[in-house]
C-alpha positions as CSV (number, residue, x, y, z in Angstrom):
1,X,0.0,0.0,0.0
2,X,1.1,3.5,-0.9
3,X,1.9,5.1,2.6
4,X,2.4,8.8,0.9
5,X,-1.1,8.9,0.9
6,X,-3.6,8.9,3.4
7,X,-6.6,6.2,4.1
8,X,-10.1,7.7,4.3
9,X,-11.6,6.2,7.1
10,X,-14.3,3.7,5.8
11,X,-17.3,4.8,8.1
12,X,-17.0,8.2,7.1
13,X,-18.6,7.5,3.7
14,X,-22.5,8.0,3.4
15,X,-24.1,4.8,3.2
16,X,-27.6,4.0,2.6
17,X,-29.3,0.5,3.2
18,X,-32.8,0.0,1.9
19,X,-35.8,-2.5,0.9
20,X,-35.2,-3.8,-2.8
21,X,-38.9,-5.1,-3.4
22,X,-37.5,-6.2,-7.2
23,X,-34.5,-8.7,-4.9
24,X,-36.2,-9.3,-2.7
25,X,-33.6,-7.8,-0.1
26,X,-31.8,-5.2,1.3
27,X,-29.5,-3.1,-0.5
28,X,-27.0,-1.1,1.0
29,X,-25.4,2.1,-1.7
30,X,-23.1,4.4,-0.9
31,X,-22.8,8.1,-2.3
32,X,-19.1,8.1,-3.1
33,X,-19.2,5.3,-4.9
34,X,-22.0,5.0,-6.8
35,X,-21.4,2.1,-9.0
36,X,-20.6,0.0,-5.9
37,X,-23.6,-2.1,-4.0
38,X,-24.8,-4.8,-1.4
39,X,-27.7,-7.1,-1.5
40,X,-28.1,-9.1,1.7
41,X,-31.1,-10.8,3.8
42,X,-30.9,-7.8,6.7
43,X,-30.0,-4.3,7.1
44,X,-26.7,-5.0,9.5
45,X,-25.4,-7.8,6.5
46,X,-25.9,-5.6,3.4
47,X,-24.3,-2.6,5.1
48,X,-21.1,-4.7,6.4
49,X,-20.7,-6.1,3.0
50,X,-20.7,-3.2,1.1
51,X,-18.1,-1.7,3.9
52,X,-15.8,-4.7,3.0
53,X,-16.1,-3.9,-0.4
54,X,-15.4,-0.3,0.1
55,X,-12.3,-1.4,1.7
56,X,-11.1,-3.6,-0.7
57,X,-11.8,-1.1,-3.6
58,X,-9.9,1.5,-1.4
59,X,-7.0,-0.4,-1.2
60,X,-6.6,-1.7,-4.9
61,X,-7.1,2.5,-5.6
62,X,-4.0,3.5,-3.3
63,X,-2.2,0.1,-4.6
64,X,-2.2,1.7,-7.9
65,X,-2.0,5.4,-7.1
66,X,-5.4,6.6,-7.8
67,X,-7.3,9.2,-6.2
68,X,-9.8,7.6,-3.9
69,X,-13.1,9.9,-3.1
70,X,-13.1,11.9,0.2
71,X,-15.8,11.6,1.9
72,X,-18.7,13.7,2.0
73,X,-18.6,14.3,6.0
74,X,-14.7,15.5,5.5
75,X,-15.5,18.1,2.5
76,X,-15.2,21.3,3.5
77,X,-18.0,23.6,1.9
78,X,-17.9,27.2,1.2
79,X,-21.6,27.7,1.3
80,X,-21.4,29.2,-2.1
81,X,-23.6,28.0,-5.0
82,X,-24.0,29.4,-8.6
83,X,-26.8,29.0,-10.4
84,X,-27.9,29.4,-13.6
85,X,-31.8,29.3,-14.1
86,X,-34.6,30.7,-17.1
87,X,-34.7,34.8,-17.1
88,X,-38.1,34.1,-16.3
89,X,-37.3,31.8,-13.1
90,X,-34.9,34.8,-12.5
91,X,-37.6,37.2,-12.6
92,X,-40.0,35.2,-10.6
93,X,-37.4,34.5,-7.5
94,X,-36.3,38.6,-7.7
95,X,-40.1,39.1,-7.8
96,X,-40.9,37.1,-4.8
97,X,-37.5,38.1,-2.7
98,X,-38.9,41.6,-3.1
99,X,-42.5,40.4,-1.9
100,X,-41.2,39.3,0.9
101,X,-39.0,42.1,2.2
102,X,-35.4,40.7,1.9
103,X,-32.1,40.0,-1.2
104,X,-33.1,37.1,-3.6
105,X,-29.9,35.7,-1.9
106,X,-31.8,35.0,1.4
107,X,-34.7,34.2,-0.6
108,X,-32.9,31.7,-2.6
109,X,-31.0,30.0,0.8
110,X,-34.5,29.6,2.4
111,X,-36.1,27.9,-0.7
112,X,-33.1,25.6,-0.8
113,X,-32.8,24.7,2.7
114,X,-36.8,23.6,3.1
């Protein structure tokens, strides 16, 4: 293993495990690496398989130099987004910022965080 660069730690990664009606079973995903999956009988299986999986995939990506994903609860964020939308959408969010007595900036943040 390439010890110049550093091991994200597994259960920082955002993992979901759901129902898969079409398996038949659970199925446990995981954000930073979307193409990877789990299918077991229980919640507890699915997720500790697809963990082992991360792990292994982690390792073969430092083995060979590659970047491996951070993950998403290490990012840092600068709370800035750019947007492009329609004129019209534009228009309407200015419209309704004003309506409502404040910048289309803290108009914006408030739709987006409901």
């Amino acid at each position: 293993m390439n010890s110049t660069i550093e091991r994200p730690a597994v259960e920082h990664y955002r993992y979901s495990v759901e129902w898969s009606a079409a398996d038949g079973e659970f199925v446990a995903t995981i954000a930073e690496f979307p193409s990877l999956s789990w299918l077991a009988s229980t919640q507890i299986e699915a997720l500790r398989g697809l963990e082992a999986i991360v792990t292994s995939v982690i390792d073969d990506m430092l083995e060979s130099g590659e970047e491996v994903p951070e993950p998403l609860a290490d990012r840092s964020y600068s709370g800035r987004v750019n947007l492009r939308v329609d004129p019209e959408v534009h228009r309407k969010l200015a419209t309704e910022a004003l309506r409502h007595g404040t910048s289309l900036n803290a108009y914006a943040a408030r739709l987006l965080d409901q």
